[in-house]
C-alpha positions as MATLAB code, in Angstrom:
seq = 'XXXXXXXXXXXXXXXXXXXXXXXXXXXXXXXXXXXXXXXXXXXXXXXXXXXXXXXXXXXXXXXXXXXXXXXXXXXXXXXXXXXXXXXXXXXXXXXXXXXXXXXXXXXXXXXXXXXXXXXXXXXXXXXXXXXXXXXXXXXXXXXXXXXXXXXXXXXXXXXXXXXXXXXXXXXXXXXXXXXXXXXXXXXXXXXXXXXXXXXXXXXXXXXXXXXXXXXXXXXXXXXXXXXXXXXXXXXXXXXXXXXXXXXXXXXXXXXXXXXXXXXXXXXXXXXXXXXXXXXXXXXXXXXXXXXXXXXXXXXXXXXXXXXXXXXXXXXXXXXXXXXXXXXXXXXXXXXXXXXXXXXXXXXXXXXXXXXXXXXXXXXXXXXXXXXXXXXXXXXXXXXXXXXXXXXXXXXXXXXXXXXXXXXXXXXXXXXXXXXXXXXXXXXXXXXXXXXXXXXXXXXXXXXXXXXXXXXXXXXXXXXXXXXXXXXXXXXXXXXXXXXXXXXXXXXXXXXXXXXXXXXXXXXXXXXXXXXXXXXXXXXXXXXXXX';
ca = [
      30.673  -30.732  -46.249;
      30.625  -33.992  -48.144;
      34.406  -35.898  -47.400;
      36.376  -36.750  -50.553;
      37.355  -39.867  -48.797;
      38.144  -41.652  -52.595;
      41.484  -42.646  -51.253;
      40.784  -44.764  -48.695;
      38.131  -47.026  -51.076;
      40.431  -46.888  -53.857;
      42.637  -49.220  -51.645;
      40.357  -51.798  -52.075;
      40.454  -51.888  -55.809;
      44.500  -51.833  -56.306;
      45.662  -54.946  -55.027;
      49.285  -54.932  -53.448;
      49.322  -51.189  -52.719;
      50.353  -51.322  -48.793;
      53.170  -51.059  -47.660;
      56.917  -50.881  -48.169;
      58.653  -53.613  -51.021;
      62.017  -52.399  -51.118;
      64.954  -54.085  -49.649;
      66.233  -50.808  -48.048;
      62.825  -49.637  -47.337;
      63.297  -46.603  -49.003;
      60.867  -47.590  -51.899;
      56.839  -47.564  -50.608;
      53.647  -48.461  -52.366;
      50.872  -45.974  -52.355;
      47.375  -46.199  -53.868;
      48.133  -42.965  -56.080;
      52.023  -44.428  -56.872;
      54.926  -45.406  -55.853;
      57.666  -43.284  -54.145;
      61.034  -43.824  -53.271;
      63.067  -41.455  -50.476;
      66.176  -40.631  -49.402;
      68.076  -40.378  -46.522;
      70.129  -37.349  -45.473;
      73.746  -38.081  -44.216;
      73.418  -35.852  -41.208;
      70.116  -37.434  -40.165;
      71.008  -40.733  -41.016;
      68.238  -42.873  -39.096;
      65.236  -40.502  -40.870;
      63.971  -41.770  -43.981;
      62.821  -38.749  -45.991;
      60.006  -38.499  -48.644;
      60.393  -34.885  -49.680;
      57.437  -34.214  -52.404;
      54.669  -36.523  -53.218;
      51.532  -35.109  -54.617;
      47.939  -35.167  -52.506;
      46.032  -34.004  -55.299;
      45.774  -33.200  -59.174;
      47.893  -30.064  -59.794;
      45.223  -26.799  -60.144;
      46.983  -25.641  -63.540;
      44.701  -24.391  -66.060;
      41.326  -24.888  -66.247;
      41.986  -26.317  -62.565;
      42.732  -22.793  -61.502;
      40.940  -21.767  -58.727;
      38.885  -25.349  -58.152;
      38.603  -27.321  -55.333;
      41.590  -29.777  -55.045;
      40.743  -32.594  -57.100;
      41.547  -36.232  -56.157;
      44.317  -38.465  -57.518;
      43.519  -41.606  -59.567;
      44.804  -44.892  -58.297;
      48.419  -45.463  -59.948;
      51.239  -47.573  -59.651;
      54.028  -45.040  -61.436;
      57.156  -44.881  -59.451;
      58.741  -41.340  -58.811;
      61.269  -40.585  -56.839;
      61.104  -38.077  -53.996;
      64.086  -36.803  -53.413;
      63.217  -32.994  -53.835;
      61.320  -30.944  -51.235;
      57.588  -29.385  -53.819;
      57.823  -25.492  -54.945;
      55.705  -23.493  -52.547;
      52.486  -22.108  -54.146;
      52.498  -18.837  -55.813;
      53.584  -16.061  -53.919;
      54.912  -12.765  -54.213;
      58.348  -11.367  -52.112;
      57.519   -7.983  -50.912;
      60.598   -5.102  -51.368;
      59.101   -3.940  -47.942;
      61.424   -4.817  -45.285;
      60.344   -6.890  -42.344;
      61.801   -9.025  -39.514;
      61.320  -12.242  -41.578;
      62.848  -11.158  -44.851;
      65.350   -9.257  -43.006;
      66.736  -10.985  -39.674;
      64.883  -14.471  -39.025;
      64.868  -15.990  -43.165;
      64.870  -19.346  -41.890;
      61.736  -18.895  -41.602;
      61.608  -18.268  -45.688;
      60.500  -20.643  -48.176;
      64.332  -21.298  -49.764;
      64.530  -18.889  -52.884;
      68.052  -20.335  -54.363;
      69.719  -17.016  -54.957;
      66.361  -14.815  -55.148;
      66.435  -11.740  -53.175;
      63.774  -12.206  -50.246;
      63.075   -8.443  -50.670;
      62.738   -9.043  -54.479;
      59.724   -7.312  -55.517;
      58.516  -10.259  -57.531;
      56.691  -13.784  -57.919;
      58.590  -16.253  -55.338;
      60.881  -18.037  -58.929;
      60.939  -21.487  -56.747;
      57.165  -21.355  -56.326;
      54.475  -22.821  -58.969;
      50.972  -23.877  -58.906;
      51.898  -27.226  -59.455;
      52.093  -27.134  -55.305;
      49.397  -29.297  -54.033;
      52.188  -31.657  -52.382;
      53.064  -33.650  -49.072;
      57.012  -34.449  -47.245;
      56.958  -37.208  -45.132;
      59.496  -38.146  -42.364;
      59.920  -41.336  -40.857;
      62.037  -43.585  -38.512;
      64.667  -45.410  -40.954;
      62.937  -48.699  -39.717;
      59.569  -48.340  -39.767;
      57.567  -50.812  -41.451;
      54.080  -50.635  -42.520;
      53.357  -52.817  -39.160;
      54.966  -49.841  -36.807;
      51.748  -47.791  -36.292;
      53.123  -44.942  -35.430;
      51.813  -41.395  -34.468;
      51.247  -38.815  -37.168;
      51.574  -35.314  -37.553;
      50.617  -33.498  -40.696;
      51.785  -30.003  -40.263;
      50.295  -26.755  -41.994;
      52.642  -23.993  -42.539;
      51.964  -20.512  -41.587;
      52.402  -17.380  -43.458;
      49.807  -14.992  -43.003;
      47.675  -16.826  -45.963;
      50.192  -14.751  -48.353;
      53.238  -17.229  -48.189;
      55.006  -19.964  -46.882;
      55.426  -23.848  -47.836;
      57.392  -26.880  -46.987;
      60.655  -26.090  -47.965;
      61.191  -23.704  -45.106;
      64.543  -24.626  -43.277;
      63.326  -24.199  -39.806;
      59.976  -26.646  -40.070;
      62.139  -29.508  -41.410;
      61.537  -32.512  -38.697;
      64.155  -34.517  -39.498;
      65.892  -33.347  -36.404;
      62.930  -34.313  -33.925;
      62.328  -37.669  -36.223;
      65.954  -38.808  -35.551;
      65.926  -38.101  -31.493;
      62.736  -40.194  -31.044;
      62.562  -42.777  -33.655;
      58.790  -42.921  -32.098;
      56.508  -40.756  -34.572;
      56.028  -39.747  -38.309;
      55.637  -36.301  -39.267;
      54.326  -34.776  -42.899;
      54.313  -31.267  -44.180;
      51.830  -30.284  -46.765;
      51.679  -27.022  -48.918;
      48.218  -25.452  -49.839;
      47.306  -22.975  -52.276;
      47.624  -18.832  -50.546;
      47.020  -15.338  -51.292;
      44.601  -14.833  -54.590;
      45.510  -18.293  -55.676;
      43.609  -19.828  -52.864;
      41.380  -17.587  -51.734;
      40.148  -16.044  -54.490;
      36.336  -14.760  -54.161;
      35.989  -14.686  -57.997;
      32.011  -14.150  -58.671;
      32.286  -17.206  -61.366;
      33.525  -19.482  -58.709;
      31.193  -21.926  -56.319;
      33.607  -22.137  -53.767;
      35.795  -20.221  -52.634;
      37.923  -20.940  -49.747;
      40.307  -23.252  -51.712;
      43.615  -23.233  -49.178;
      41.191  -24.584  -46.439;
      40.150  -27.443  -48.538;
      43.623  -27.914  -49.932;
      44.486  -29.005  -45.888;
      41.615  -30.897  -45.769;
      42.484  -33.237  -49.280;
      46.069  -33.378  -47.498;
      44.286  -34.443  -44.502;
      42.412  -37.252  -46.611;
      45.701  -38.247  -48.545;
      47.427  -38.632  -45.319;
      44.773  -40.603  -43.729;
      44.719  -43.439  -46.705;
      47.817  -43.727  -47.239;
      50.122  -43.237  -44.043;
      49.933  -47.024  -43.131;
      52.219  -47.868  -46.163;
      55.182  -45.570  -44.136;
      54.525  -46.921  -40.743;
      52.031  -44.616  -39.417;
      48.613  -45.502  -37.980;
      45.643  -43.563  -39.544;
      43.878  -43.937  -36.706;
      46.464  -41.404  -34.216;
      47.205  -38.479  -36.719;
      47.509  -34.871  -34.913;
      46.190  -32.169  -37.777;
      48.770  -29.690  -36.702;
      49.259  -25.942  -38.152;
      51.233  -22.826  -37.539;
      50.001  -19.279  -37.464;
      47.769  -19.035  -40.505;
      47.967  -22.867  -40.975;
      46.678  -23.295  -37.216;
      43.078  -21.010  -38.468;
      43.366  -23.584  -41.848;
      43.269  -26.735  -39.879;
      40.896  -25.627  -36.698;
      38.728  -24.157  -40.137;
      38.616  -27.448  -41.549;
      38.154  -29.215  -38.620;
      35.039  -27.546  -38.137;
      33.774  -27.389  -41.826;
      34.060  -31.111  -41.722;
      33.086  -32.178  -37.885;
      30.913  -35.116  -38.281;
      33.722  -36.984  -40.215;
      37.040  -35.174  -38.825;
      39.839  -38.124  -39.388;
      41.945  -36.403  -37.092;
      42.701  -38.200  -33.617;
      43.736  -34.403  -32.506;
      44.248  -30.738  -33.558;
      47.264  -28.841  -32.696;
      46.483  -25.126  -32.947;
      49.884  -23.375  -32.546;
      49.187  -19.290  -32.625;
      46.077  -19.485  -34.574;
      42.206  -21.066  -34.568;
      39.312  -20.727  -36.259;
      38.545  -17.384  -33.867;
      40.413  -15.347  -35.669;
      38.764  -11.809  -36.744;
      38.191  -12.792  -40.309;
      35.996  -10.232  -42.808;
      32.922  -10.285  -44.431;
      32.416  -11.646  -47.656;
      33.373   -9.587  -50.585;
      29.844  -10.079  -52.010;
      30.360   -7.956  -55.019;
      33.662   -9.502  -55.725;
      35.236   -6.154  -55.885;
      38.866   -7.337  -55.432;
      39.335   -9.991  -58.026;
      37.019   -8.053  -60.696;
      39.828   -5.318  -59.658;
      42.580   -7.521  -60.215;
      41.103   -8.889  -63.378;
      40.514   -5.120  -65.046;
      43.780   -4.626  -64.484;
      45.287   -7.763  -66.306;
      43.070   -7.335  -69.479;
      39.941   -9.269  -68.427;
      37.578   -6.371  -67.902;
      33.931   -8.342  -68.302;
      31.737   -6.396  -65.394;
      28.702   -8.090  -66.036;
      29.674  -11.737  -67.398;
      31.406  -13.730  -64.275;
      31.968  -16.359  -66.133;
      34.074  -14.982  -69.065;
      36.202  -12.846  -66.665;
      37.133  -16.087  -64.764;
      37.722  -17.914  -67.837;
      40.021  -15.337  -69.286;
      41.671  -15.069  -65.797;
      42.591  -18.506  -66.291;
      44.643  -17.855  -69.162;
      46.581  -14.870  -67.389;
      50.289  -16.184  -65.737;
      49.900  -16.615  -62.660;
      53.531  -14.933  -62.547;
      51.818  -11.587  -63.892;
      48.658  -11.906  -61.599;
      51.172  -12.351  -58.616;
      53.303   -9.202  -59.153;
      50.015   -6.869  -59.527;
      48.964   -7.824  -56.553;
      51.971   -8.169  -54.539;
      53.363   -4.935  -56.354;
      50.039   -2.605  -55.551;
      50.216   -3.770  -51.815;
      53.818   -2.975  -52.162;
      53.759    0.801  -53.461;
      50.103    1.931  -50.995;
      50.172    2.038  -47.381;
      47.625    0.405  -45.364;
      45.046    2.925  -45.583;
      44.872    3.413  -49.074;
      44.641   -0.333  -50.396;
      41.014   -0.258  -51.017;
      39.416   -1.528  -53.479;
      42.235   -4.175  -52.972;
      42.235   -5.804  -49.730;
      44.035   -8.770  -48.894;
      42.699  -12.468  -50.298;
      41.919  -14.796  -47.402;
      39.764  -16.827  -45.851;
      36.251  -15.167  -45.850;
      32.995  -16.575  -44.697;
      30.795  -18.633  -46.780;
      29.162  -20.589  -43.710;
      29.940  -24.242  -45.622;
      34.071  -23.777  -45.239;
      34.940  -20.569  -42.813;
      32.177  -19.721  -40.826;
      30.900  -16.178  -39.319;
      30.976  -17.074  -35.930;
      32.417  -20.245  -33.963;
      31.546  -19.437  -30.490;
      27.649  -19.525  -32.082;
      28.016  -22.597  -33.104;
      29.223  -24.011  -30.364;
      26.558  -22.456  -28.310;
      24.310  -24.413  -30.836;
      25.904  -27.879  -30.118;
      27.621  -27.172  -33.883;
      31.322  -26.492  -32.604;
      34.183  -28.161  -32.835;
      34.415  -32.605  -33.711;
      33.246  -34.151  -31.026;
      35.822  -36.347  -29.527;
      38.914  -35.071  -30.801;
      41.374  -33.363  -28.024;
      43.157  -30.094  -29.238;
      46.625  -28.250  -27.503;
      46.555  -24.778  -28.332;
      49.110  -22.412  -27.659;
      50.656  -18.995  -28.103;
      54.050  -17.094  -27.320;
      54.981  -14.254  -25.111;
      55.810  -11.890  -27.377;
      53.870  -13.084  -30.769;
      53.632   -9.518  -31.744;
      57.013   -8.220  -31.941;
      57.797  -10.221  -35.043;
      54.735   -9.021  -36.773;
      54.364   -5.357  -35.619;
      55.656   -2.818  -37.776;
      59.659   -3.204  -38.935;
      61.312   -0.575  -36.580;
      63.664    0.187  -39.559;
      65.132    3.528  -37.973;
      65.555    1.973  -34.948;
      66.349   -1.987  -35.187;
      68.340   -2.239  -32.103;
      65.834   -0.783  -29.476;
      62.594   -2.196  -31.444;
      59.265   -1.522  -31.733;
      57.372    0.156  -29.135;
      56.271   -2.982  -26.571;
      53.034   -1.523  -25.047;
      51.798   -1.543  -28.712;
      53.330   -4.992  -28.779;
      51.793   -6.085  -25.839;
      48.546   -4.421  -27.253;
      48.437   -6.240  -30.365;
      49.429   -9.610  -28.856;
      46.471   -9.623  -26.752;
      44.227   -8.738  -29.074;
      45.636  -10.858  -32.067;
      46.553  -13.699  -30.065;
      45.717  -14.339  -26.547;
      42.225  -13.248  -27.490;
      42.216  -16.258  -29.990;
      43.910  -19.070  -27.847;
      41.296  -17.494  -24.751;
      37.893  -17.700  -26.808;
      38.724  -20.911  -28.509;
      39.525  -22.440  -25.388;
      36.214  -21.269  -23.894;
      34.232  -22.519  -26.957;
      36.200  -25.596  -26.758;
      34.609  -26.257  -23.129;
      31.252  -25.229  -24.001;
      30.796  -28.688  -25.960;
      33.108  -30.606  -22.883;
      35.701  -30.817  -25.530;
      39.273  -31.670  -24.362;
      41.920  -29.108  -24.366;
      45.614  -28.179  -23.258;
      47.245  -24.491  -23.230;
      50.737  -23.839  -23.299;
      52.413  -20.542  -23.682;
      56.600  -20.461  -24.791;
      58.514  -17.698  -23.314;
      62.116  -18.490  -23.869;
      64.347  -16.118  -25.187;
      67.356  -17.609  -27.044;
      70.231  -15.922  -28.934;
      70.539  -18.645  -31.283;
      66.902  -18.459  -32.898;
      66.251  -14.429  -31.854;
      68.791  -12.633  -33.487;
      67.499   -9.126  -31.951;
      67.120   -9.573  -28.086;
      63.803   -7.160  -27.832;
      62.026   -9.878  -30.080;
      61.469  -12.141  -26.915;
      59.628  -15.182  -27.677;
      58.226  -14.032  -30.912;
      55.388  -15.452  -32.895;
      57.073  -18.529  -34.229;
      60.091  -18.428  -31.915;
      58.981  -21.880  -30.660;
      58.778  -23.761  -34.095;
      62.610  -24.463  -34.326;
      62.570  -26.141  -30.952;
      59.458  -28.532  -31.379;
      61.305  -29.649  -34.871;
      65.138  -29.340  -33.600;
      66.435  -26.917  -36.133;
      67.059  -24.497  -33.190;
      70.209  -27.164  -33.176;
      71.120  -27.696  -36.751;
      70.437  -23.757  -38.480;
      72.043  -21.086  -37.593;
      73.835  -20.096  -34.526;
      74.673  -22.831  -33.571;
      77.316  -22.219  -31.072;
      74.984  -20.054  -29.525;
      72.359  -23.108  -28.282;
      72.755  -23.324  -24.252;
      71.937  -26.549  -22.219;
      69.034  -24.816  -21.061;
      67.573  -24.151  -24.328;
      68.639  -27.823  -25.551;
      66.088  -29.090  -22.004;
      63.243  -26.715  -23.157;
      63.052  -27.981  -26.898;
      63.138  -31.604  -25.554;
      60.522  -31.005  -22.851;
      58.319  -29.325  -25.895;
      59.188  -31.953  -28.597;
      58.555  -35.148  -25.661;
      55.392  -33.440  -24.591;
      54.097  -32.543  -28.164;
      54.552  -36.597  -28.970;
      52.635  -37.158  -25.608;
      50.371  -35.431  -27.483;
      50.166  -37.435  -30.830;
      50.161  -40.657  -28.895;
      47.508  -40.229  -26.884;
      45.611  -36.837  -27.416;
      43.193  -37.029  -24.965;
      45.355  -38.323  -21.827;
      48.726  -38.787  -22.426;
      49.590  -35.309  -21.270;
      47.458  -36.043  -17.873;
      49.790  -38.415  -17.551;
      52.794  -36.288  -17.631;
      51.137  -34.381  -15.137;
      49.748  -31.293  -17.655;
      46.147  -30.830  -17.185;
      43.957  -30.318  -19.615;
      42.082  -26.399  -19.441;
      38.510  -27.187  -17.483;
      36.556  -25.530  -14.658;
      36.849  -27.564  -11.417;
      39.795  -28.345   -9.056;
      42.567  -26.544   -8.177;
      44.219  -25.863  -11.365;
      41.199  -25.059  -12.864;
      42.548  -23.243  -15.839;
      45.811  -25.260  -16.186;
      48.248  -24.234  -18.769;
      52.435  -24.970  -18.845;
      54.696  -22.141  -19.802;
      58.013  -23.211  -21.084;
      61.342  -21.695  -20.784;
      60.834  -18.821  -18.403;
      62.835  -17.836  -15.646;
      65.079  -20.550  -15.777;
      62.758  -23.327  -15.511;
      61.981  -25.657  -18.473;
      58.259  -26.126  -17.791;
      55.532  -25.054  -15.389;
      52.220  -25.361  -13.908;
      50.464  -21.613  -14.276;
      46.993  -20.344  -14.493;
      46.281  -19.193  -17.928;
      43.930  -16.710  -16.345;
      47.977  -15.388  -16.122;
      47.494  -14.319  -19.774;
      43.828  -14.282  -20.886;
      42.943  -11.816  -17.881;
      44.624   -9.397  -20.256;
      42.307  -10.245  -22.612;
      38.891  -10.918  -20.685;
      39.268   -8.270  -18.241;
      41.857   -5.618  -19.693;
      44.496   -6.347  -17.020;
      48.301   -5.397  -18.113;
      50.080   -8.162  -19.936;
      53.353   -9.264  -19.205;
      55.426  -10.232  -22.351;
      58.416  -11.397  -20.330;
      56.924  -13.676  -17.854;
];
């Protein structure tokens, strides 16, 4: 894939545009504008820079293009509020995350979460970045990055999500800059229109964020040269996909890939575009033999109405009955999302060479993605079929990934979370849940929510993770050796190294992560509760 790195040479042509200029520092100089933050009473040593734009909004005839670079400009906006999340659609359907855990939500402002309907905070106007940074950092600090990729199943999810705010984590350490960056979801970004070129849009939306980051992170203290491409979930496959699509030129120093890689059981290409042509019928643009005037008339359809069919038909069928209309996600195209990573890295084509990655999963990822157990909440779901599915879903992933990983001698770390605290898992039976340890890496297990409930032991875990995690970012290829985690490899002792966090009472340990991916190599019982 050819880099859009337009950024980084556009510096060269706008003179002045480095750095921070303002007497408070809340005022910084970009090469695509200039931006001034705020800062947040209750975090009051994190300067915040809540929505600045990585690339030309996809509105109109943009619809369903790759993300297009920004010109060089020297406007001044102020960023004081956090970018809509892309377009996305609220199912009625009851789940754990509309239901019990909604700081997990993209903030809705009085919307139901179980709505029905179009998300009314999100827009396609979405392609957008939030930046957190020590109140003193200077464009000489050279800080760590992070540039974090939400989750959400490719269906949902943005930056303004309470629990993946950093300002928490940015305040304790003063060491480290973190940005959030939304990308485009559901039929929005991954469309597989037949009149299209390319199709796996969200993918390259992280990558332009990636780029934006990368050119411009000096100006707010941060060193280009140290920036961790981090995602969550469904953000994790986006940034291990990109990483791959884009290997010989990766930017990234290192890759966090928290519950979710590029391994993930992905389908085949909807070669006769059957799902959009569906989707377009539907809406008035019925043109079965003319691509290129269904997608133009597509373009003129709300993206409001386009939304609701598809979030409504999912809505009223049940799983089995959804075809012709499947879900709209990543697919293979063998430029962006490829049909199969171990392959390539059996060919000497896997991941960038050179750049460390820490992958990890939780105990219990399942039990916040199984089934809703709506007639019987208390007890939950039924855990062998949790167990089941979390080996298969997820241990599976972090296993094989970690095995490609080492067939190219590439650098990389396992952890698995286990804790189980009141104050983030509202229903005890969730465990440490597929996301569960988000709130403590960013320190909103603190500041949302049950407060009250937080225990000095769960206050020691969530520092461990968030000191650890900036090990990380500092020095991705040793500076957890250093804090004595090894890295996952095939000789000594701890051979297959991996920590585990908050179990039995201890903060962090040295296991085997044979522990967890025997379940999944060799079909041994897995223990959600270790």
């Amino acid at each position: 894939m050819r880099p859009l790195r337009w950024l980084f040479f556009a510096s060269l042509l706008v003179p002045g545009f480095a750095g921070s200029n303002s007497s408070d520092g809340l005022t910084v100089r970009t090469i695509t504008g200039v931006y001034t933050g705020l800062i947040d009473p209750e975090f009051p040593d994190v300067r915040q820079f809540r929505g600045i734009p990585y690339a030309e909004p996809p509105l109109g005839d943009r619809r369903w293009l790759p993300p297009e670079p920004l010109r060089p400009s020297r406007r001044h906006s102020y960023a004081h509020r956090f970018p809509p999340p892309c377009p996305q659609y609220l199912s009625r359907n009851l789940t754990v995350w509309n239901s019990n855990i909604t700081n997990f939500y993209i903030r809705l402002y009085g919307q139901d979460s179980t709505a029905g309907a179009m998300a009314q905070t999100s827009s396609e106007d979405c392609l957008y970045v939030a930046i957190w940074t020590p109140l003193n950092a200077t464009a000489d600090s050279n800080l760590p990055v992070a540039l974090f990729i939400p989750g959400g199943s490719f269906n949902k999810g943005g930056v303004d999500v309470p629990y993946q705010q950093p300002a928490p984590w940015v305040q304790r350490t003063q060491r480290h800059i973190f940005v959030s960056a939304g990308y485009r979801v559901n039929i929005a970004g991954f469309p597989w229109a037949a009149g299209l070129e390319t199709q796996n849009l969200g993918i390259l939306d992280a990558r332009a964020a990636l780029e934006w980051v990368y050119a411009n992170i000096a100006s707010f203290g941060g060193d280009p040269r140290r920036i961790t491409f981090w995602g969550h979930s469904a953000g994790g496959v986006a940034v291990d996909m990109a990483a791959h699509a884009f290997r010989d030129d990766p930017l990234a120093a290192g890759l966090f890939l928290q519950s979710g890689t590029a391994m993930v059981n992905v389908s085949y290409p909807d070669n006769t575009h059957t799902n959009f042509t569906f989707v377009a019928r539907n809406l008035g643009c019925d043109f079965p033999s003319n691509p290129t005037a269904e997608l133009d008339c597509m373009r003129r359809v709300p993206m409001a109405l386009i939304q609701n069919f598809v979030g409504a038909y999912k809505d009223n069928k049940t799983a089995s009955d959804l075809a012709p209309l499947t879900q709209f996600q990543p697919l293979p195209d063998n430029r962006i999302v490829f049909f199969n990573y171990t392959d390539r890295a059996l060919r000497g084509l896997g991941p960038p060479a050179g750049v460390p990655a820490l992958v990890s999963t939780t105990a219990n990822e399942q039990a916040s993605l199984t089934k809703y157990p709506l007639n019987n909440v208390t007890a939950g779901p039924y855990q062998a079929r949790v167990d089941n599915e979390t080996v298969e879903v997820f241990v599976c992933l972090a296993s094989n990934t970690t095995r490609a990983r080492f067939l190219t001698n590439e650098t990389t770390y396992r952890f698995q979370y286990a804790g189980n605290f009141s104050s983030v898992t509202p229903l005890p039976w969730m465990g440490a849940y597929h996301a569960s340890d988000v709130p403590l890496v960013f320190g909103t297990h603190a500041t949302l929510g049950q407060i009250e409930k937080v225990t000095a032991f769960e206050r020691d875990v969530a520092h461990r993770m968030q000191d650890y995690v900036l090990a990380f970012m500092e020095d991705p290829e040793s500076g957890l050796s250093r804090k004595g985690w090894l890295p996952w490899g095939e000789t000594g002792v701890h051979h297959h190294a991996m920590l585990r966090f908050g179990s039995g009472g201890v903060v962090a340990r040295n296991v085997s992560a044979d522990e967890i991916d025997d379940a999944c190599i060799l079909g041994r019982e897995y223990n959600s509760s270790p």
